[in-house]
C-alpha positions in Angstrom: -8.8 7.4 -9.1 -10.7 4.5 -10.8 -11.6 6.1 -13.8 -8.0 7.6 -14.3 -6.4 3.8 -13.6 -8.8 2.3 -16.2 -8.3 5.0 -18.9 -4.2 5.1 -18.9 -3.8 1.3 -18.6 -5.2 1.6 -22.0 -7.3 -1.6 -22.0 -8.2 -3.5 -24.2 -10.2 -7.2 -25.2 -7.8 -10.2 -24.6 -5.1 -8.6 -22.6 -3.2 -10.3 -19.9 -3.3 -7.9 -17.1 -2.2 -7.7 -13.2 -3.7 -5.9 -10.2 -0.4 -6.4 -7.9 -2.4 -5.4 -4.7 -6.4 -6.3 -5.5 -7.6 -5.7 -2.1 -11.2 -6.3 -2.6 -11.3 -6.1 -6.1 -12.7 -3.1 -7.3 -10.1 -2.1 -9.6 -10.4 -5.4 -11.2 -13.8 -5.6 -11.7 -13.6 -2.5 -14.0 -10.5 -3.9 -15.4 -11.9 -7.7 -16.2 -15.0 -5.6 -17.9 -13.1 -3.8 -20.4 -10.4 -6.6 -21.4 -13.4 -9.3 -22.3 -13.4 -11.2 -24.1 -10.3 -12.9 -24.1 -8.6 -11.0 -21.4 -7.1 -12.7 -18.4 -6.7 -10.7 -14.8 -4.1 -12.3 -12.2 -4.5 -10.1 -9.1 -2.3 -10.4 -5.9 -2.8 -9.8 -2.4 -1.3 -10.7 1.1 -4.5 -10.2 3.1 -6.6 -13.6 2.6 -9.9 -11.7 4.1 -9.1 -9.4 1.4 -9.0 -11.7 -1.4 -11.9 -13.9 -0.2 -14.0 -10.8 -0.7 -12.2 -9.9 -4.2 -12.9 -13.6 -5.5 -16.9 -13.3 -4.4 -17.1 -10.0 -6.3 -15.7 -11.3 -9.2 -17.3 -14.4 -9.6 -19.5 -12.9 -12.4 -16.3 -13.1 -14.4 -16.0 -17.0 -14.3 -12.8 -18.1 -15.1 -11.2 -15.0 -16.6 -9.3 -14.0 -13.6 -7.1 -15.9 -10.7 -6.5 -14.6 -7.0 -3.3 -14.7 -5.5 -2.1 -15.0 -1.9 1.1 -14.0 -2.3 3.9 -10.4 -1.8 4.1 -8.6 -5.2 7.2 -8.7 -3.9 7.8 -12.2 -6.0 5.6 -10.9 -8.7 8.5 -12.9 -11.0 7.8 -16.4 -9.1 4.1 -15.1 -9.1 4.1 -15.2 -12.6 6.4 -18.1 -13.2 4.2 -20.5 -11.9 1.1 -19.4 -14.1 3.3 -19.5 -16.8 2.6 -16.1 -17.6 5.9 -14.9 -19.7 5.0 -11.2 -20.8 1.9 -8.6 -19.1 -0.2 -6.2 -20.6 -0.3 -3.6 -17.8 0.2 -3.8 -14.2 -1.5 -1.7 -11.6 -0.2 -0.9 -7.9 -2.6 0.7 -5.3 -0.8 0.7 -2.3 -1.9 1.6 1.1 -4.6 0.5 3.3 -7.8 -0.3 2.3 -11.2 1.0 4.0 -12.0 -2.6 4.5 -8.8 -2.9 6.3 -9.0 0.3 8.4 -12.6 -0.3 9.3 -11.8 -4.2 10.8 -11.0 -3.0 14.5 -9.3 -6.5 15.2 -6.2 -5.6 12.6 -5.3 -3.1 14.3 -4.4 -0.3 11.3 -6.7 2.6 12.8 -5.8 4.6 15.9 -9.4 5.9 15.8 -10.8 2.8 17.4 -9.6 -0.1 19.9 -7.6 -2.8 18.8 -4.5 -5.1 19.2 -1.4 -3.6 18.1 -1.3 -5.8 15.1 -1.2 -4.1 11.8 0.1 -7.4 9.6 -1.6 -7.4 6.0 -0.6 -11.4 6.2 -1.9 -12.9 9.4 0.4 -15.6 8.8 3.8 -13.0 9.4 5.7 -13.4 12.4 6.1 -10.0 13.3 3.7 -7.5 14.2 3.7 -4.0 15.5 3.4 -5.1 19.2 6.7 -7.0 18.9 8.0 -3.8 17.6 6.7 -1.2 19.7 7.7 -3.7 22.9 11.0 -5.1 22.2 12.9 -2.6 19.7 15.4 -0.4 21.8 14.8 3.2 21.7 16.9 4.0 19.2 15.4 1.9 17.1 12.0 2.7 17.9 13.0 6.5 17.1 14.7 5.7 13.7 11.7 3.8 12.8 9.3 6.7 13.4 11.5 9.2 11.5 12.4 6.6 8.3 9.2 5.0 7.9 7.1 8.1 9.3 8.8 11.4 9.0 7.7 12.1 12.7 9.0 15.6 14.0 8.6 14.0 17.6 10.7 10.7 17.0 12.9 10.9 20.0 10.1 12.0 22.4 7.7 9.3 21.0 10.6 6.5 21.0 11.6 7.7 24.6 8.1 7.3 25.9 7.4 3.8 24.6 10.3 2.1 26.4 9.5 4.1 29.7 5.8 3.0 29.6 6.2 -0.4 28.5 8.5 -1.1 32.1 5.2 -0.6 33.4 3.5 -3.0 31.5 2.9 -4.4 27.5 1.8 -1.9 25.2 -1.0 -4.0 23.9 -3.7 -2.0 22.2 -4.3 1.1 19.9 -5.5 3.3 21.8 -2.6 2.5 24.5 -0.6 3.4 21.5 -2.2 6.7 20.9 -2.1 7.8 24.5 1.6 7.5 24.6 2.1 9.7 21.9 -0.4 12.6 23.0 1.9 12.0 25.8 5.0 12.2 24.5 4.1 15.7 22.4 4.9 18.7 24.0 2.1 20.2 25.5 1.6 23.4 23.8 1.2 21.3 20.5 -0.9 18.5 22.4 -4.2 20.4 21.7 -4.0 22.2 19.0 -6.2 21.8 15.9 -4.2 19.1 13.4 -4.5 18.6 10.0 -3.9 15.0 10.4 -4.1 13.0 14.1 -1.1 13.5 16.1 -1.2 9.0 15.5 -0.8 9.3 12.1 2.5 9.2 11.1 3.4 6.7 14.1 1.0 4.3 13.2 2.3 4.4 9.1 5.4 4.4 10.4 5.1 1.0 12.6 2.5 -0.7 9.7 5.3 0.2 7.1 8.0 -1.3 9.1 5.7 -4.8 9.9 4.7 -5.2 6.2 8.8 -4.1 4.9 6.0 -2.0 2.5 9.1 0.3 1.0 11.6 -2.9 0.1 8.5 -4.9 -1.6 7.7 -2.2 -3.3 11.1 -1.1 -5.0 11.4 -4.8 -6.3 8.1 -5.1 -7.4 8.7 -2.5 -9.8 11.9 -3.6 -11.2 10.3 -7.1 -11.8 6.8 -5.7 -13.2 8.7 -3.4 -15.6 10.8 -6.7 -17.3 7.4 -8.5 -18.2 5.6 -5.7 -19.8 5.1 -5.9 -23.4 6.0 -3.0 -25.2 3.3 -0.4 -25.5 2.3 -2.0 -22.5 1.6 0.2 -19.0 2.6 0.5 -15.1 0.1 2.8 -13.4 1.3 3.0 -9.2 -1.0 5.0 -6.9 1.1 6.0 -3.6 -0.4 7.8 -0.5 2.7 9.1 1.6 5.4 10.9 0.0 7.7 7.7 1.2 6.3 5.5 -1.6 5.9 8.3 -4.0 9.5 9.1 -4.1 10.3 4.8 -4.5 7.9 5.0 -7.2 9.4 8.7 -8.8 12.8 7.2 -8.9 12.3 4.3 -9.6 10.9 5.4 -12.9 13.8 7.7 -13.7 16.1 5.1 -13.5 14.0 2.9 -15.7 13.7 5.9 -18.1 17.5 6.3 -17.6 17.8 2.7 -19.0 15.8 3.3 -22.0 13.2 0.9 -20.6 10.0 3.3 -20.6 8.7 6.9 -21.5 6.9 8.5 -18.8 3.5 9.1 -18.8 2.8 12.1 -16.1 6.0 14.3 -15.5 3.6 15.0 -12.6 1.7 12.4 -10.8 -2.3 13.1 -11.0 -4.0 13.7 -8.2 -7.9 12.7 -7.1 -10.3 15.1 -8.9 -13.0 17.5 -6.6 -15.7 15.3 -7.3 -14.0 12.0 -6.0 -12.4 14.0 -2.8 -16.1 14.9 -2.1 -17.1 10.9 -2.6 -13.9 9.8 -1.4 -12.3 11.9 1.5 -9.4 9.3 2.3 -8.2 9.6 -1.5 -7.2 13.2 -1.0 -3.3 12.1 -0.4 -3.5 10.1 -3.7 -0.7 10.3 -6.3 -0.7 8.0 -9.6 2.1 8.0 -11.7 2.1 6.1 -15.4 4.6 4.9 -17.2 5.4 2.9 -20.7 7.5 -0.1 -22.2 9.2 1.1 -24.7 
């Protein structure tokens, strides 16, 4: 939804504005184009890899923009020590990145092989090995419903700890094997929607990165330094961080903080679905300072 985040930030030359989760920058570029001259883009990003590739794209841009390493998390400290007192807009595209996914060595996709690793900051202690081997099944099954929504929890959690007796549960695709496993077998083969992995692996990548925590804080401290007028635009991907993002926005608007923008969050047009598949679980929700 690129066009859609650039049109209802409401952009303009000079503005001070942050891309809380840059990835590899193509949300900024078209951002740093329409607030030049003038304008000044601080985006944020826990994955170094990530922001070594965001900085190269948007060298064009000289010194209009900074790249963080940092957790929007401490947006507040973030902007602090820029001594950045008041934002124009703020934009939060959460989830994983095709960059991301597509690196077999992180460990985020259960369609290739890879160490059960699935940190966005390389420099966190834990990852989603330490998890899936040392958590106790209860746990393990809490996590997978919480963080996942997985109808198979139990089964899935029971499973782990049984096979890791055996030995480590190192890789991926050792991952993905236990949960074919663990599903009964008259749903095992059936034609899914989405891969039987799916909600397992978001469920262990959301636990590692504490995704849901950072992101309720983030928005309380993005809201406080937006100038009136000014605008939050969040795009979610999993109804988890959709309904953060939905209430956390009634409660603003319940505080007399901001109006909202889209009753309804927008969702990816025809057109980008058929250029962008992986957008179809999109949602982007706007709202104002008042």
């Amino acid at each position: 939804m690129f066009k859609e985040v650039l049109d209802y930030l409401d952009l303009k030359p000079g503005q001070i504005i942050v891309d809380a989760t840059i990835g590899t920058g193509g949300h900024s570029e078209g951002i740093l184009e329409r607030i030049l001259p003038g304008g000044r883009l601080i985006g944020i990003d826990r994955d170094q890899e990530s922001l070594a590739f965001a900085k190269e794209r948007l060298s064009r841009f000289g010194d209009a923009y900074e790249v963080v390493y940092g957790n929007f998390m401490y947006l507040d400290n973030i902007l602090n020590d820029l001594g950045i007192k008041d934002i124009d807009g703020v934009l939060f595209d959460l989830g994983l990145s095709s960059f991301q996914l597509q690196d077999s060595n992180r460990g985020f996709s259960f369609l290739s092989e890879g160490p059960l690793d699935m940190r966005f900051d390389r420099n966190s202690f834990i990852c989603a090995y330490d998890l899936v081997n040392n958590l106790h099944e209860e746990e393990l099954s809490n996590l997978l419903w919480n963080f996942g929504q997985e109808r198979w929890h139990s089964r899935i959690a029971r499973t782990l700890v049984k096979e890791r007796q055996i030995r480590p549960i190192s890789t991926t695709s050792e991952l993905v094997q236990i949960v074919l496993k663990a599903i009964p077998s008259r749903y095992r083969y059936q034609h899914w929607r989405i891969h039987p992995a799916t909600r397992t692996f978001q469920a262990l990548r959301i636990a590692v990165n504490r995704e849901l925590e950072a992101l309720e804080t983030a928005l309380e401290k993005a809201v406080k330094f937006l100038n009136k007028g000014s605008r939050i635009c969040v795009i979610s991907f999993h109804s988890l961080e959709d309904r953060i993002v939905k209430n956390s926005f009634r409660k603003f608007y319940s505080l007399g903080l901001i109006k909202i923008i889209t009753p309804k969050p927008l969702r990816p047009t025809l057109s980008e679905l058929e250029e962008n598949p992986s957008s179809r679980s999109g949602k982007l929700r706007v709202a104002e300072r008042i």
